[in-house]
C-alpha positions in Angstrom: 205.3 305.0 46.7 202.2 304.9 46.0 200.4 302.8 42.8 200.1 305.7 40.3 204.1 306.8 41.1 205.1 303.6 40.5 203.1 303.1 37.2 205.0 306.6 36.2 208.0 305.6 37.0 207.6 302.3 35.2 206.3 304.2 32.4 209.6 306.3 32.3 211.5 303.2 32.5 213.1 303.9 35.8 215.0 300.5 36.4 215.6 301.2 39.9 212.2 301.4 40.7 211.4 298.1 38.1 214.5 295.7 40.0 213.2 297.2 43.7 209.9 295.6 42.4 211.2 292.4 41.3 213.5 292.0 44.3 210.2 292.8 47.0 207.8 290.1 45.0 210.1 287.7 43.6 210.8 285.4 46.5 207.0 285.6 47.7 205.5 284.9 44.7 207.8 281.5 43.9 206.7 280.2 47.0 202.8 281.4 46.6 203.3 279.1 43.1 205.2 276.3 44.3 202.4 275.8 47.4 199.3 276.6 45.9 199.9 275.1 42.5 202.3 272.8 42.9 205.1 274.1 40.1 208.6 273.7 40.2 211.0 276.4 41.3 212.3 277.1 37.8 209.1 277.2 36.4 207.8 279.2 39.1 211.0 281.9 38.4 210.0 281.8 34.5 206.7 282.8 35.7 207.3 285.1 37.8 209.7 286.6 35.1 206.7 286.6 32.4 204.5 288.4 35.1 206.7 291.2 35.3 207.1 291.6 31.4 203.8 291.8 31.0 203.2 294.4 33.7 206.5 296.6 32.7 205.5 296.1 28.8 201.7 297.0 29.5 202.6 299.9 31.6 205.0 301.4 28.8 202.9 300.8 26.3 199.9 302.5 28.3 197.6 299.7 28.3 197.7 300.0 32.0 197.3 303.0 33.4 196.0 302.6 36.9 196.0 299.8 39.7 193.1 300.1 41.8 194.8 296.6 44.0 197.8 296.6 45.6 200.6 296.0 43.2 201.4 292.5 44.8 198.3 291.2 43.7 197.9 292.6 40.7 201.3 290.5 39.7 200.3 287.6 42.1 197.1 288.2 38.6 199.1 288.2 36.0 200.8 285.1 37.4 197.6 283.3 37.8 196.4 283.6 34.4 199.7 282.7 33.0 199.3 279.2 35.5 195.6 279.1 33.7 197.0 279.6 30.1 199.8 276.9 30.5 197.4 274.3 32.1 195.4 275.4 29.1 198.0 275.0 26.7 199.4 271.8 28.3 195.9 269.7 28.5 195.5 270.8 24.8 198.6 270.0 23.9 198.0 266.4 25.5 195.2 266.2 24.1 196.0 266.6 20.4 199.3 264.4 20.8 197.0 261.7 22.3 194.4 262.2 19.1 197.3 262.4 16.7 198.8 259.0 18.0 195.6 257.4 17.9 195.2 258.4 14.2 198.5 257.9 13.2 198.7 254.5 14.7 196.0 253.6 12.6 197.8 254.0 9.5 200.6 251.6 9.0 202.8 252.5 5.9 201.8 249.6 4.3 198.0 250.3 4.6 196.4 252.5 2.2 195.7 255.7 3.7 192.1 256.7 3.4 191.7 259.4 0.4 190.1 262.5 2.5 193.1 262.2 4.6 195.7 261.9 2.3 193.5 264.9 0.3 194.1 267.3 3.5 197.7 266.3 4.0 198.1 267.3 -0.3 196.1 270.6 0.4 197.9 271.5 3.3 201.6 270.6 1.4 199.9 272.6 -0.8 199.9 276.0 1.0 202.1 278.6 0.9 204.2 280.3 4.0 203.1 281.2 6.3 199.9 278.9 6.1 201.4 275.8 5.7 204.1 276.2 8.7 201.7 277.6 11.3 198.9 274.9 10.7 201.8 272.1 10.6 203.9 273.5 13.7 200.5 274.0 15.7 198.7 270.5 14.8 201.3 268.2 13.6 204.3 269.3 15.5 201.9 270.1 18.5 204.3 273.5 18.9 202.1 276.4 20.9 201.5 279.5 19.3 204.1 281.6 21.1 206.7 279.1 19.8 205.1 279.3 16.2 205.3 283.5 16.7 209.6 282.7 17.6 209.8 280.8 14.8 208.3 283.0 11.9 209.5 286.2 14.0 205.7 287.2 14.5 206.1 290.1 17.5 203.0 288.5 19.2 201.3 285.0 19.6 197.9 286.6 19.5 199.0 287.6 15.5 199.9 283.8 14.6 196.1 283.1 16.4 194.7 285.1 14.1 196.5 283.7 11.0 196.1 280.3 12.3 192.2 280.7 12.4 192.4 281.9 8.4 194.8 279.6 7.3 192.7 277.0 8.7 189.4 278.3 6.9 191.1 277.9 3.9 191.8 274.7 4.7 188.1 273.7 5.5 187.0 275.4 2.3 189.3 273.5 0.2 188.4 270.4 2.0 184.5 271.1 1.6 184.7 271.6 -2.0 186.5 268.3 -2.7 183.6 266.5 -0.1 180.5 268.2 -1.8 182.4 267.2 -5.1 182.0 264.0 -4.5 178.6 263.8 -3.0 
């Protein structure tokens, strides 16, 4: 078959055509994972799994509608930027655990806490839903934004982004006001 029959028969969700797909790539693509980028073979399933969602979804929702690659390596893609996005997600999740320790270490319960930072903690118990869970799961609870988009039943992570990135100006606004208050 060639690329343009297979992104029609995707299209008109033929299943067969879908599972003889997932049956021909599967097995190369956990081994091109596990070898070249040293993941586990559960993770490297799950990935392969996410690859083909995206390229069934994308195909039926005529974001894609023509390969000019061979369809192996157009999924062998997809799977590479979801590898790019989890290292991503995983440094910066390390990352902001390792800052948050570091801060909250500093602050023993029977210290005073510093006013500006108790002032953000009071604005941001302040804010109303959805605000106040998405900047809480993302910074305090360190959860990623496609667990934040579960959670609230957001259909897409790229929608709790968007959110996040207002909610958060909100935040700095209120946070500004109180500092140029004082200065």
């Amino acid at each position: 078959m060639t690329n343009k029959q297979l992104i029609q028969s995707i299209f008109k969700k033929d299943n067969s055509v879908i599972e003889s797909l997932y049956r021909e790539y599967r097995d190369p693509f956990i081994v091109w994972v596990q070898v070249n980028h040293s993941i586990s073979f559960a993770e490297s399933k799950d990935l392969f799994q996410d690859a083909m969602i995206i390229l069934v979804t994308k195909i039926q929702n005529k974001k894609i509608i023509e390969i000019t690659s061979s369809l192996k390596t157009f999924i062998f893609g997809i799977g590479k930027q979801l590898i790019r996005n989890n290292l991503k997600l995983n440094y910066n999740k390390g990352v902001r655990e390792e800052y948050y320790y570091q801060h909250t270490n500093k602050f023993d319960h029977k210290k005073e806490i510093d006013d500006r930072y108790k002032f953000v903690i009071d604005k941001l118990e302040e804010m109303k839903n959805p605000c106040k869970q998405i900047l809480e799961g993302f910074y305090l609870e360190n959860l990623s934004l496609k667990e934040i988009a579960v959670t609230l039943g957001y259909k897409f992570a790229e929608s709790v982004k968007v959110q996040k990135h207002r909610c958060l100006m909100k935040l700095k606004d209120e946070v500004f006001k109180f500092k140029n208050k004082d200065n």
